[in-house]
HTML snippet that shows the backbone in 3Dmol.js (N, CA, C, O; Angstrom):
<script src="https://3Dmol.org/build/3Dmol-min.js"></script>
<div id="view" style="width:600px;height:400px;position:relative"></div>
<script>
const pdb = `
ATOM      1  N   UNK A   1     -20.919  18.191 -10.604  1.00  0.00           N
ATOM      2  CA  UNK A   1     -20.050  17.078 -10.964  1.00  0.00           C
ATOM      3  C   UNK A   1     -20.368  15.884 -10.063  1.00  0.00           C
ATOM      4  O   UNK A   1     -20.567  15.953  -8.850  1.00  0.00           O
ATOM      5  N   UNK A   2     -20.388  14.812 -10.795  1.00  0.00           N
ATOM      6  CA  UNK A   2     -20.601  13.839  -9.969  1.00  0.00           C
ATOM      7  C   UNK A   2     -19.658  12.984  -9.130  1.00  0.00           C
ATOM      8  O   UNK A   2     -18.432  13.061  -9.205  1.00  0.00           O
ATOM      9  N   UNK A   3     -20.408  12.070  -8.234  1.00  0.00           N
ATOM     10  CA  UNK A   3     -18.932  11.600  -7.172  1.00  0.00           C
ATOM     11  C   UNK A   3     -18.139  10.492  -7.770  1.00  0.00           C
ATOM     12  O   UNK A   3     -18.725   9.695  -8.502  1.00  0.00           O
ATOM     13  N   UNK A   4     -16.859  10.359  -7.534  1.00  0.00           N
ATOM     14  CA  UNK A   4     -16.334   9.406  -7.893  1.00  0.00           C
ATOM     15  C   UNK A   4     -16.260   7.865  -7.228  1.00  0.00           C
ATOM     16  O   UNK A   4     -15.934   8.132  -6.071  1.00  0.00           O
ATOM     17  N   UNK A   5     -16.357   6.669  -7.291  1.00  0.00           N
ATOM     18  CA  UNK A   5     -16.324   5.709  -6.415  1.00  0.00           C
ATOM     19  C   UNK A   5     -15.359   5.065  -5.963  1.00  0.00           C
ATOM     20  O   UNK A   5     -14.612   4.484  -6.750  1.00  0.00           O
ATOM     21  N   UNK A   6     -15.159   5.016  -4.676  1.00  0.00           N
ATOM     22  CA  UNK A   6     -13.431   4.646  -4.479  1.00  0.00           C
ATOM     23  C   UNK A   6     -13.517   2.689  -4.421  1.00  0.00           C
ATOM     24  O   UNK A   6     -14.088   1.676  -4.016  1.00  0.00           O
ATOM     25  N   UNK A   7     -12.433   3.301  -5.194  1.00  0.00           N
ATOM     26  CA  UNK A   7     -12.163   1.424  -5.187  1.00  0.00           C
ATOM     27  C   UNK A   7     -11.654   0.573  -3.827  1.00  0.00           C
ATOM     28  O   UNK A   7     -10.598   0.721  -3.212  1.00  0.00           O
ATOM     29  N   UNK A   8     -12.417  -0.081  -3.644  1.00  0.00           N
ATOM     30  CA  UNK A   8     -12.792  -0.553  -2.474  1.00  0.00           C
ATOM     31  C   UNK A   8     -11.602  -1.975  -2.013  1.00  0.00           C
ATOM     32  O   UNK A   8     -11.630  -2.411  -0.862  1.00  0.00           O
ATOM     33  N   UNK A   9     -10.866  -2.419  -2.804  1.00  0.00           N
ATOM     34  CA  UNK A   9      -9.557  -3.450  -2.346  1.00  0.00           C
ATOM     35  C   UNK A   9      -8.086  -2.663  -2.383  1.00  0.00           C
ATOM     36  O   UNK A   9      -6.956  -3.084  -2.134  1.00  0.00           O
ATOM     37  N   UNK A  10      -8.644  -1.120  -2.869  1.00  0.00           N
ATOM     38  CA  UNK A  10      -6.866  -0.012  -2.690  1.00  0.00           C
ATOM     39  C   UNK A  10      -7.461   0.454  -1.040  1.00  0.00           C
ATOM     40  O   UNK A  10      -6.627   0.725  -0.176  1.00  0.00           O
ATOM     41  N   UNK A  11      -8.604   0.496  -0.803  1.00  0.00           N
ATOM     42  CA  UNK A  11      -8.760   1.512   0.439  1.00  0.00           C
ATOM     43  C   UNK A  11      -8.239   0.370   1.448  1.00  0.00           C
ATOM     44  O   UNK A  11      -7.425   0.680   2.318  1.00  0.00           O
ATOM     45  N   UNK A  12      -8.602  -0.650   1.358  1.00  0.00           N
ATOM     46  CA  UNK A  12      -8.362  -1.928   2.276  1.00  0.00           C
ATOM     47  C   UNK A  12      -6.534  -1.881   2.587  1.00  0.00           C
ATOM     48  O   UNK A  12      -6.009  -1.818   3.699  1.00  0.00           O
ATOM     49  N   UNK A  13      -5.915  -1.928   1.418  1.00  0.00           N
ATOM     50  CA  UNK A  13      -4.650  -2.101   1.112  1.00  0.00           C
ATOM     51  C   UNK A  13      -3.692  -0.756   1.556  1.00  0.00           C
ATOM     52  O   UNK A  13      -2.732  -1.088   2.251  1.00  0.00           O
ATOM     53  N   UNK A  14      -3.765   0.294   1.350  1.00  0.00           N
ATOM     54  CA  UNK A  14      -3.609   1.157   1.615  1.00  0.00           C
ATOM     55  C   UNK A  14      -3.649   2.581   2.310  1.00  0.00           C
ATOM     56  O   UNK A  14      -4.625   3.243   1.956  1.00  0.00           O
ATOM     57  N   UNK A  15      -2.791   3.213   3.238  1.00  0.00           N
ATOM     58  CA  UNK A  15      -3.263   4.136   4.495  1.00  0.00           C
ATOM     59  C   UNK A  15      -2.570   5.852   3.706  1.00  0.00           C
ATOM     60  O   UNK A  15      -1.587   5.879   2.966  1.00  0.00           O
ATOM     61  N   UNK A  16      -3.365   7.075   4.110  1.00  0.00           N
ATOM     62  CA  UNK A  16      -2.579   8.151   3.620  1.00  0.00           C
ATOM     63  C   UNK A  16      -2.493   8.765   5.035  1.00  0.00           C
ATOM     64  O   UNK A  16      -3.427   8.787   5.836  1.00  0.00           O
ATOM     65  N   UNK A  17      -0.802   9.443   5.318  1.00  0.00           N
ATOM     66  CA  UNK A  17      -0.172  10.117   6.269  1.00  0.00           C
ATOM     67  C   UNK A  17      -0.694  10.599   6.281  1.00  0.00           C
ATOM     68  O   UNK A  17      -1.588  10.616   5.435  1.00  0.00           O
ATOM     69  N   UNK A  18      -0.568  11.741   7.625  1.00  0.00           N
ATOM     70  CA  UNK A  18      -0.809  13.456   7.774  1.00  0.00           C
ATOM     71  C   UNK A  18      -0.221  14.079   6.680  1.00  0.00           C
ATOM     72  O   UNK A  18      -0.958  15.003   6.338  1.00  0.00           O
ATOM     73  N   UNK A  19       0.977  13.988   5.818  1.00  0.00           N
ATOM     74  CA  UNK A  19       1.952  14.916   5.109  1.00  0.00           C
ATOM     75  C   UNK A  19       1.249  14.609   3.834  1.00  0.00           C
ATOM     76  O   UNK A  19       1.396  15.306   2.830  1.00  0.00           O
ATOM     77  N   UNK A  20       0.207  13.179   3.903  1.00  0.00           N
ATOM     78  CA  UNK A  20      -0.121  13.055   1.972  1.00  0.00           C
ATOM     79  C   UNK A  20       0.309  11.564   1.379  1.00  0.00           C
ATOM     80  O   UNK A  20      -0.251  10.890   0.513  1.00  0.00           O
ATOM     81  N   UNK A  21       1.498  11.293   2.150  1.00  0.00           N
ATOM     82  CA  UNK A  21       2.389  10.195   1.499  1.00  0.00           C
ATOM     83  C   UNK A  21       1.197   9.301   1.536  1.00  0.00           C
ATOM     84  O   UNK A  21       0.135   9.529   2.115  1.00  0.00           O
ATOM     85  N   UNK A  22       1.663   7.785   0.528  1.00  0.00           N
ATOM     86  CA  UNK A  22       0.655   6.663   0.775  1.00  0.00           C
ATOM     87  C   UNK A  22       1.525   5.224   1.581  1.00  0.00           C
ATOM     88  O   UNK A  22       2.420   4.633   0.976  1.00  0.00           O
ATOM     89  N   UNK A  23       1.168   4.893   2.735  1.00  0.00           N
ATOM     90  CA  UNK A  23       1.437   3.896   3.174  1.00  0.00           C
ATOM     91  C   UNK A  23       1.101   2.552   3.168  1.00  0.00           C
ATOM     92  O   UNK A  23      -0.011   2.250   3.601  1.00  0.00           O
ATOM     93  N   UNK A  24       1.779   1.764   2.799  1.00  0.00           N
ATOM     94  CA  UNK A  24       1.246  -0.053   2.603  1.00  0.00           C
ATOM     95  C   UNK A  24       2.432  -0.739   3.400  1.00  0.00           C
ATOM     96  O   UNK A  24       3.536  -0.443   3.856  1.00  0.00           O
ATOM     97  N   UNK A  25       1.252  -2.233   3.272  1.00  0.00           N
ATOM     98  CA  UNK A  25       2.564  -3.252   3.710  1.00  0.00           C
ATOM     99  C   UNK A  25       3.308  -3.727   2.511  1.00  0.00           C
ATOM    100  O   UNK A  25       2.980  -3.405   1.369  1.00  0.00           O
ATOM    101  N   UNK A  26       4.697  -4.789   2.898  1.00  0.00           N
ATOM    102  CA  UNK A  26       5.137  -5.508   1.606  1.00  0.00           C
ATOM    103  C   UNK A  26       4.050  -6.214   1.425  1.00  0.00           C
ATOM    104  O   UNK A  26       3.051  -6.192   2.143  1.00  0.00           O
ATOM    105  N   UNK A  27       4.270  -7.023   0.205  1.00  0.00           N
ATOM    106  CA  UNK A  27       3.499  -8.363  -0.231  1.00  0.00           C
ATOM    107  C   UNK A  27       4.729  -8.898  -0.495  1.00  0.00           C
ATOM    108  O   UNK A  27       5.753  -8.279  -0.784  1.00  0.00           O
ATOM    109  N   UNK A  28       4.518 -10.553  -0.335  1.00  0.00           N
ATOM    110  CA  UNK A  28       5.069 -11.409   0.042  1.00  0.00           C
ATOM    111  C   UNK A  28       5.223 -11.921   0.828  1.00  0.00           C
ATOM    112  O   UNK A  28       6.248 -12.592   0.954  1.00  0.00           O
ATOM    113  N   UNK A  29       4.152 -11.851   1.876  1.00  0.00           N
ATOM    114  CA  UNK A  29       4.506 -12.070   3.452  1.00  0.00           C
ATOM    115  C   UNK A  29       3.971 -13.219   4.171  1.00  0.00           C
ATOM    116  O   UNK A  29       4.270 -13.687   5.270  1.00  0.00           O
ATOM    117  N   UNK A  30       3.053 -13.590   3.239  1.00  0.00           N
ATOM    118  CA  UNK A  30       1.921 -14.248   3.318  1.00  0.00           C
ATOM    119  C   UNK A  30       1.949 -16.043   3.514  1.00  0.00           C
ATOM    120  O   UNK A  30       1.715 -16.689   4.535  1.00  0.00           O
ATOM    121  N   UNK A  31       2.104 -16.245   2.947  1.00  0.00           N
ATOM    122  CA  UNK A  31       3.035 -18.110   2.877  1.00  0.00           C
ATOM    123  C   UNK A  31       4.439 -17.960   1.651  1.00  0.00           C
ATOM    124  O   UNK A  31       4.875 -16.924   1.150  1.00  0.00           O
ATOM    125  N   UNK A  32       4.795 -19.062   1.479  1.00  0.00           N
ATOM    126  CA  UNK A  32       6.023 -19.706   1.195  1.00  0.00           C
ATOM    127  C   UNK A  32       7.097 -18.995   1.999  1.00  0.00           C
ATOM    128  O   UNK A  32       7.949 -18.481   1.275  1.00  0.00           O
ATOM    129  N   UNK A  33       7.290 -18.824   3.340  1.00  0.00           N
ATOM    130  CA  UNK A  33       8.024 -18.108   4.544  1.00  0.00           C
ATOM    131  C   UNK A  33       9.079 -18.991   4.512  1.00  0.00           C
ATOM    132  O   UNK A  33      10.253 -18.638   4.629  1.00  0.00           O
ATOM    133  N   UNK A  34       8.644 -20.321   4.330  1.00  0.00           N
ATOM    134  CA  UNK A  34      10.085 -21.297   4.839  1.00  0.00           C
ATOM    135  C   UNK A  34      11.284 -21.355   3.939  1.00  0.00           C
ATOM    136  O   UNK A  34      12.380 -21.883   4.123  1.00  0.00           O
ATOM    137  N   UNK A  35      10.726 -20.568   2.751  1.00  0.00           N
ATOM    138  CA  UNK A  35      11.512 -20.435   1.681  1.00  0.00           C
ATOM    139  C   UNK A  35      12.813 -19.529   1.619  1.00  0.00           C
ATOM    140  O   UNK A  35      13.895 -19.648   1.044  1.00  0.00           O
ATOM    141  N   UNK A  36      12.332 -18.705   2.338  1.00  0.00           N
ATOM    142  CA  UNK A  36      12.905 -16.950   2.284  1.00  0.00           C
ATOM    143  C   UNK A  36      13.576 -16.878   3.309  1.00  0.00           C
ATOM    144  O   UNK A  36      13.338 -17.656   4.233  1.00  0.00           O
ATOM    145  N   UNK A  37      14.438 -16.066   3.390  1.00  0.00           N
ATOM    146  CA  UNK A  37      15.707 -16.050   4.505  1.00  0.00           C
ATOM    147  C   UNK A  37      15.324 -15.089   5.648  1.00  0.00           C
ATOM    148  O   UNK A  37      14.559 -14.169   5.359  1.00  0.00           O
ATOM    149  N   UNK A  38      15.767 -15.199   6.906  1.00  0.00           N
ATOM    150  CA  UNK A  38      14.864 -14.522   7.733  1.00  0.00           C
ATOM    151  C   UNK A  38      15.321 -13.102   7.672  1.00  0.00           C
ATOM    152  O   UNK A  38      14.634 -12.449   8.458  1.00  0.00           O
ATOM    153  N   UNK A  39      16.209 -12.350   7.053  1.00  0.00           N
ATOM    154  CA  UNK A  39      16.936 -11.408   6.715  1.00  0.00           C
ATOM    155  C   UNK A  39      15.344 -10.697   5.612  1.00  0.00           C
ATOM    156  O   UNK A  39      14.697  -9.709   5.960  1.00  0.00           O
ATOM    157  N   UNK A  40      15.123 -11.335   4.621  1.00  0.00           N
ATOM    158  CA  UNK A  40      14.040 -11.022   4.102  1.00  0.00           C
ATOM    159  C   UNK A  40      12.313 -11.026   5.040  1.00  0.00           C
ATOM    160  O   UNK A  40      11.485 -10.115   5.046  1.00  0.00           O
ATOM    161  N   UNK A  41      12.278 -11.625   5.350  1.00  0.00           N
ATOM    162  CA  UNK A  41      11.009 -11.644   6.117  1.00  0.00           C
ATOM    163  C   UNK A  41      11.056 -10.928   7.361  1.00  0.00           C
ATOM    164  O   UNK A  41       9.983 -10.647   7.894  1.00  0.00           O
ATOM    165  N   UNK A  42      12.440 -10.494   8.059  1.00  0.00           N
ATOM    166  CA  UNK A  42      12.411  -8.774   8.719  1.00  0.00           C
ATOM    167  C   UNK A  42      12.376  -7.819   8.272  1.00  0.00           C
ATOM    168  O   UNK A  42      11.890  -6.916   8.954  1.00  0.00           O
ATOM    169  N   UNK A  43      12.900  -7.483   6.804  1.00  0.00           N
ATOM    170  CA  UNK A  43      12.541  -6.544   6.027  1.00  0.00           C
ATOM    171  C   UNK A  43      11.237  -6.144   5.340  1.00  0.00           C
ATOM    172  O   UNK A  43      10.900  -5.094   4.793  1.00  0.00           O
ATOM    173  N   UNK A  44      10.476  -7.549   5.579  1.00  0.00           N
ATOM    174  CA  UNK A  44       8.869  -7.469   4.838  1.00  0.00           C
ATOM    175  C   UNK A  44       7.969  -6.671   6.199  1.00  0.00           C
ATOM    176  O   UNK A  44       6.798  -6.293   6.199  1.00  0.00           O
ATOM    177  N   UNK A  45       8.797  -6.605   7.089  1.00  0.00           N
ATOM    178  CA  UNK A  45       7.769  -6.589   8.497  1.00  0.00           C
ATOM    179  C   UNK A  45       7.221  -5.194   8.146  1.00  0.00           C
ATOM    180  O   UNK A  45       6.025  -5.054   7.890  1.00  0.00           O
ATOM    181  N   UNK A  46       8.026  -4.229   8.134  1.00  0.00           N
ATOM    182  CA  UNK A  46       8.306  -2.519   7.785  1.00  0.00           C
ATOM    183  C   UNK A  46       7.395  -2.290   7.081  1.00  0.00           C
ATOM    184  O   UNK A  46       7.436  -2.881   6.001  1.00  0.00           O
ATOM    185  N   UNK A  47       6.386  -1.521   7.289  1.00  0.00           N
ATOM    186  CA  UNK A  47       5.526  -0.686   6.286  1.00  0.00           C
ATOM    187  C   UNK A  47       6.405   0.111   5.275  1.00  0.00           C
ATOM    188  O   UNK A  47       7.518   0.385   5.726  1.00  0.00           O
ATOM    189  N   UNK A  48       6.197   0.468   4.233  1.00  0.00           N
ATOM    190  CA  UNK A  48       6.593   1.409   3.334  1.00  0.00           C
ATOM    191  C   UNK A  48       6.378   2.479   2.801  1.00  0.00           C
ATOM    192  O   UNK A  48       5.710   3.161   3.579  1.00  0.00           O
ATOM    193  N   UNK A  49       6.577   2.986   1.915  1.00  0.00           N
ATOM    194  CA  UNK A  49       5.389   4.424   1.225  1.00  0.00           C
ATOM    195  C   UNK A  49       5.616   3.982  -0.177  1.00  0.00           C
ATOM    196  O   UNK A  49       6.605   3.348  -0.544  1.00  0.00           O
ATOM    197  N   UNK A  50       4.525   4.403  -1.017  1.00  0.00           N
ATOM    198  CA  UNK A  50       4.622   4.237  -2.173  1.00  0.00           C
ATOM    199  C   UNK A  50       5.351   5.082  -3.295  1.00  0.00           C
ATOM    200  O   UNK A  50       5.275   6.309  -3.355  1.00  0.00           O
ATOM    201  N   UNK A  51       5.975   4.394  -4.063  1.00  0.00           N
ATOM    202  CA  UNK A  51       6.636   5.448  -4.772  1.00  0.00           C
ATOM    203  C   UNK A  51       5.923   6.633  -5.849  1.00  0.00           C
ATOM    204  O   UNK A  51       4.829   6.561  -6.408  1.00  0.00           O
ATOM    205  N   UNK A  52       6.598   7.356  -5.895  1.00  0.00           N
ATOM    206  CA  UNK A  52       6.050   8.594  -6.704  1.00  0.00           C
ATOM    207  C   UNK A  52       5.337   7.967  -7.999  1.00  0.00           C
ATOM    208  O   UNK A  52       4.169   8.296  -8.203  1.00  0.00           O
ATOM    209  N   UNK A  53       6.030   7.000  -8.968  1.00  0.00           N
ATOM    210  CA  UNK A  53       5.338   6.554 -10.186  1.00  0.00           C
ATOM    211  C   UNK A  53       4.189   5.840  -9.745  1.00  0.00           C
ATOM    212  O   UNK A  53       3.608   5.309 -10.691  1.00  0.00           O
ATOM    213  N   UNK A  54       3.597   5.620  -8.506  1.00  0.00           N
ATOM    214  CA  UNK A  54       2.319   5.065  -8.337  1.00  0.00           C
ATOM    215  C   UNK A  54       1.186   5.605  -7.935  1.00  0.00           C
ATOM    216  O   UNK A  54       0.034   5.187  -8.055  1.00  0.00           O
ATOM    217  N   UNK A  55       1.835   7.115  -7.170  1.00  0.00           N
ATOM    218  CA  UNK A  55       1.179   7.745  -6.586  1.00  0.00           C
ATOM    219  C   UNK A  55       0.054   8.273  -6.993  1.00  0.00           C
ATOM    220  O   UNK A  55      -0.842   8.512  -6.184  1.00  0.00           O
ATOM    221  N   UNK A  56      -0.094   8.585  -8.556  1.00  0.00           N
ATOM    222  CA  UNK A  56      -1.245   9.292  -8.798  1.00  0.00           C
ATOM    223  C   UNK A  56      -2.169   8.581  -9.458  1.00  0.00           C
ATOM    224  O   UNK A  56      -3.209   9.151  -9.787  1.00  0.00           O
ATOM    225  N   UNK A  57      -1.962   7.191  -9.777  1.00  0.00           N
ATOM    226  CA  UNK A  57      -3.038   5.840  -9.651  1.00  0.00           C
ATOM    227  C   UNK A  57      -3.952   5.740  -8.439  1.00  0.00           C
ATOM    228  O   UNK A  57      -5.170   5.910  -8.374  1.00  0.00           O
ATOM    229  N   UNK A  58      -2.983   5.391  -7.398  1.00  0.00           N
ATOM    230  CA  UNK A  58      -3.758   5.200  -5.947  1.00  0.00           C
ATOM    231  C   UNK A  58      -4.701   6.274  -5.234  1.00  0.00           C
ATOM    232  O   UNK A  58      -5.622   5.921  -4.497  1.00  0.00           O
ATOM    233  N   UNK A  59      -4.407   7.598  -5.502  1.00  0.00           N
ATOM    234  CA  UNK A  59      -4.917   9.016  -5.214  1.00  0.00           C
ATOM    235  C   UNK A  59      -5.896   9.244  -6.093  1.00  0.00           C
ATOM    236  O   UNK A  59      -6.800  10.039  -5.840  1.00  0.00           O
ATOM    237  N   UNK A  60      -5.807   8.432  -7.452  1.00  0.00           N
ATOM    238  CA  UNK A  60      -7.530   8.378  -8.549  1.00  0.00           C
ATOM    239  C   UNK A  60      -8.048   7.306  -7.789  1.00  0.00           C
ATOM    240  O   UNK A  60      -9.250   7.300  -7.523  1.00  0.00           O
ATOM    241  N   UNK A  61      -7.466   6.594  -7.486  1.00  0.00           N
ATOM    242  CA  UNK A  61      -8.529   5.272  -6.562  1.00  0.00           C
ATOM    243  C   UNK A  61      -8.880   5.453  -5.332  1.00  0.00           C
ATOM    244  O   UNK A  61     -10.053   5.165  -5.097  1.00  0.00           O
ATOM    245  N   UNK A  62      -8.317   5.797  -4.544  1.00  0.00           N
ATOM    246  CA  UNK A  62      -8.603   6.329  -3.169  1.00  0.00           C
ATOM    247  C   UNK A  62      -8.924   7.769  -2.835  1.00  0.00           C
ATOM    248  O   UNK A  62      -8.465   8.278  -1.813  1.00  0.00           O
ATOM    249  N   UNK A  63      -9.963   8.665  -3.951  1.00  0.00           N
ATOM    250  CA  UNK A  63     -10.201  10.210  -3.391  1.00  0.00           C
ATOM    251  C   UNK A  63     -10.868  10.736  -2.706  1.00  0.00           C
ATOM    252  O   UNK A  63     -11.164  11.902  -2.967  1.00  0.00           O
ATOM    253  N   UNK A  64     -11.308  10.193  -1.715  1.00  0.00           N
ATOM    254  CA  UNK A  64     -11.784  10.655  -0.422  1.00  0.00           C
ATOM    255  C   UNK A  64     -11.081  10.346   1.350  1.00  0.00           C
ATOM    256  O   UNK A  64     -11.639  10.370   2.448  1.00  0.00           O
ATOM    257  N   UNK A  65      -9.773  10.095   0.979  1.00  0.00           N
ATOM    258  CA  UNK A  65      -9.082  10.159   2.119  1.00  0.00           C
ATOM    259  C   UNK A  65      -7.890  11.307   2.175  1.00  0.00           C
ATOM    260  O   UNK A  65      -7.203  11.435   3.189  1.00  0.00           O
TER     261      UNK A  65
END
`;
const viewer = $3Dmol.createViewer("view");
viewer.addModel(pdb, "pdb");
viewer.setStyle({}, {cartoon: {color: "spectrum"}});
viewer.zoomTo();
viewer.render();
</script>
């Protein structure tokens, strides 16, 4: 069977735990800041995990981590 090629702007974007989970940052973080309340832009700080309905997109795109 042949290898698959991992897509190369999810590997950038995205980290996998010890346990499996997939870790990212928010988006939105980036400019229009002066806009957004600083209540929001402490909450963007926090890494996240991805939710289950995405999970097995990112795990076909990223299968060698």
């Amino acid at each position: 069977m042949g290898k698959i090629k991992t897509h190369k702007a999810s590997a950038k974007r995205f980290s996998f735990t010890g346990t499996g989970k997939i870790k990212m940052n928010h988006p939105g973080k980036r400019h229009k800041t002066g806009l957004k309340p600083s209540k929001t832009k402490r909450a963007l700080r926090k890494a996240a995990y991805v939710s289950d309905a995405r999970y097995d997109d990112l795990k076909r795109m990223i299968p060698y981590k």
